[in-house]
NULO-683823 format. One record per residue (C-alpha): x, y, z; residue number from 1. Coordinates in steps of 0.001 Angstrom, whole numbers, padded with zeros to 6 digits. Last residue first. Layout:
// NULO-683823
(site (X, Y, Z), NUM),
...
***
This chain:
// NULO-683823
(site (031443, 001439, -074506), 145),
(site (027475, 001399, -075188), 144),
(site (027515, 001325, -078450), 143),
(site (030528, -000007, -080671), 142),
(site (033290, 002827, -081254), 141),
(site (035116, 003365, -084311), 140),
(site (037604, 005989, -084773), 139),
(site (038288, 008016, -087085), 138),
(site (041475, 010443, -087346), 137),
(site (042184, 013021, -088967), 136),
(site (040107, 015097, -091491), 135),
(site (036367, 014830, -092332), 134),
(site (034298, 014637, -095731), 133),
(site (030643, 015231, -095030), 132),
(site (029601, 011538, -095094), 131),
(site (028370, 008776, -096626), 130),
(site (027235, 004960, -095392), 129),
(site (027887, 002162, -095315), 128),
(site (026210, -000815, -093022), 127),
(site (027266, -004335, -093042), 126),
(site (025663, -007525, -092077), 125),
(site (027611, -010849, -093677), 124),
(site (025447, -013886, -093666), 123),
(site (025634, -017657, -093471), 122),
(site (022434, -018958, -094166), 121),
(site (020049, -021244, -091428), 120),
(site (017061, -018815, -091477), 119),
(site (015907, -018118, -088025), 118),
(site (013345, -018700, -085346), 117),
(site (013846, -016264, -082837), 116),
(site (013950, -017842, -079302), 115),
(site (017900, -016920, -078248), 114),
(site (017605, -013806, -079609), 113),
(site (019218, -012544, -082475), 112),
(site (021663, -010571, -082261), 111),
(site (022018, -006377, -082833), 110),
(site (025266, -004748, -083131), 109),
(site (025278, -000997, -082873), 108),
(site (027299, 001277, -084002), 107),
(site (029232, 005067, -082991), 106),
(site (032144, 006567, -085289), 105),
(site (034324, 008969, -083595), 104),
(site (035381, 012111, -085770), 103),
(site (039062, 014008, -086262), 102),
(site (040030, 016834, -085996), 101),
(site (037131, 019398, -086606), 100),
(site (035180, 017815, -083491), 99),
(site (033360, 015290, -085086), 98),
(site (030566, 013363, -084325), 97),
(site (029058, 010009, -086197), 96),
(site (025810, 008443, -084934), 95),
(site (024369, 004968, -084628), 94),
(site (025747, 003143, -087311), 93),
(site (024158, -000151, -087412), 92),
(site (025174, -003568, -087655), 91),
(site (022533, -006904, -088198), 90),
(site (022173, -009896, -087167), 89),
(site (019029, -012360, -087591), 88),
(site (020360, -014221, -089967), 87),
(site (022429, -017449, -089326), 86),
(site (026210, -018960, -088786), 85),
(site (027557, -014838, -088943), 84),
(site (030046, -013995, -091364), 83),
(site (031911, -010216, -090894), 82),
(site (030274, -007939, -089060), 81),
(site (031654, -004912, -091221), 80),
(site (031062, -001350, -090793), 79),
(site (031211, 001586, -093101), 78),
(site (032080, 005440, -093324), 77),
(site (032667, 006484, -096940), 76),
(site (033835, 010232, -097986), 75),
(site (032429, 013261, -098968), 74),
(site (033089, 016875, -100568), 73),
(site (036193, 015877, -102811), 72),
(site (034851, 012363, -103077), 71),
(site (031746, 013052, -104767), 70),
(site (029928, 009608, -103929), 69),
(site (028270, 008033, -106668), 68),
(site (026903, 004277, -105788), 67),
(site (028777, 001566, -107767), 66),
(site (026354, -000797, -109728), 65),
(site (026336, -004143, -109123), 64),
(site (028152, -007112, -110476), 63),
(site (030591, -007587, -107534), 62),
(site (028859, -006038, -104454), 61),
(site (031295, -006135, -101734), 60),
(site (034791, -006627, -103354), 59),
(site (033654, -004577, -105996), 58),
(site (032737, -001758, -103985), 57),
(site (035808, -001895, -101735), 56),
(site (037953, -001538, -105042), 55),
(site (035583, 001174, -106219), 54),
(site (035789, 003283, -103315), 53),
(site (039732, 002883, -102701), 52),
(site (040061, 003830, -106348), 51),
(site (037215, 007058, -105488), 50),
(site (039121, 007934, -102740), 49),
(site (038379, 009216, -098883), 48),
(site (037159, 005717, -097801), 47),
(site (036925, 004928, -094036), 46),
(site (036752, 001603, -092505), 45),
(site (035498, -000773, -089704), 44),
(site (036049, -004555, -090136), 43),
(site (035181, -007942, -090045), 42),
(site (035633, -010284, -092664), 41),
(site (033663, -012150, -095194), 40),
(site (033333, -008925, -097356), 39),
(site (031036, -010313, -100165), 38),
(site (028064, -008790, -098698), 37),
(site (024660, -010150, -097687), 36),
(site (022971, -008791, -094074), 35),
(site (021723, -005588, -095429), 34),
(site (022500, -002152, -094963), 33),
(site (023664, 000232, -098330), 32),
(site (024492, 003925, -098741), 31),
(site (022489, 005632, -095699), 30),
(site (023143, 008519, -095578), 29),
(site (024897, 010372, -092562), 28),
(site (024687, 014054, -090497), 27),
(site (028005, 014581, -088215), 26),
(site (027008, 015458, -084629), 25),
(site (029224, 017625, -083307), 24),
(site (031776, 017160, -080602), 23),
(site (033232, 019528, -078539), 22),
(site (037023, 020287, -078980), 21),
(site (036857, 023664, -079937), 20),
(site (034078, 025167, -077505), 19),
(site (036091, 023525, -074399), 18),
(site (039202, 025904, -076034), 17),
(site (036845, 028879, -076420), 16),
(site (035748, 028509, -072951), 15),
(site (039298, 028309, -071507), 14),
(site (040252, 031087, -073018), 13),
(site (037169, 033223, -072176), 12),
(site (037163, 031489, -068341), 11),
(site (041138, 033148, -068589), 10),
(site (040626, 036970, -070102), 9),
(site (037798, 037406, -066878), 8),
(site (040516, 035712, -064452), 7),
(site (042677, 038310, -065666), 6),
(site (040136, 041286, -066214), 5),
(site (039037, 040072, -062563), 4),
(site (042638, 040244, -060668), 3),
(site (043430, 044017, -062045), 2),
(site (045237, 044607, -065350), 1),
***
């Protein structure tokens, strides 16, 4: 092989490996957003079960019905603020992207402004949402990190 075909055979490998790990965007529903939710704590998770499903659905909307999700096509994405001392907050996911190994999860809090006039409640903002089922590893990042 002469110099070129090498460093020809090379960019191609190193192409198809840059191709590989890129990041696709990852389309989402919305499942539920709202500022009332019986999870009083914060956190970011990922349900790939229908028993993990329905215990995270009845911890978070006792009494209500349980969304379907098909489990063996999709899974759960969701963020949780955790109590806030007034409305006015709310969490959004942004964007999801995945690059066939594993996905990073992008939200966004939003506060109220020091001006608004708000409702004195304690509330719980959460957003969930489904998902093409992914493998590996998600992680959660807020926006602008």
């Amino acid at each position: 092989m002469d110099i070129v075909a090498v460093m020809l055979a090379a960019v191609i490998l190193l192409a198809m490996s840059l191709i590989g790990n890129a990041l696709a965007p990852v389309q989402l529903t919305t499942i539920t957003q709202s500022e009332h939710s019986g999870v009083e704590e914060a956190r970011q998770l990922v349900v790939r079960t229908p028993e993990a499903w329905k215990a995270l659905w009845q911890e978070h909307a006792p009494g209500q019905p349980m969304p379907a999700v098909d489990f063996s096509k999709s899974m759960v994405v969701g963020v949780f603020l955790g109590s806030r001392n007034t409305s006015g907050y709310r969490v959004t996911i942004t964007g999801i992207e995945s690059d066939g190994s594993g996905a990073a999860v992008t939200y966004r809090e939003e506060r109220p402004a020091a001006r608004d006039i708000l409702a004195q409640v304690i509330t719980f903002p959460h957003h969930l949402v489904r998902v093409e089922r992914i493998g590996g590893e998600v992680k959660f990042v807020p926006a602008g990190r």
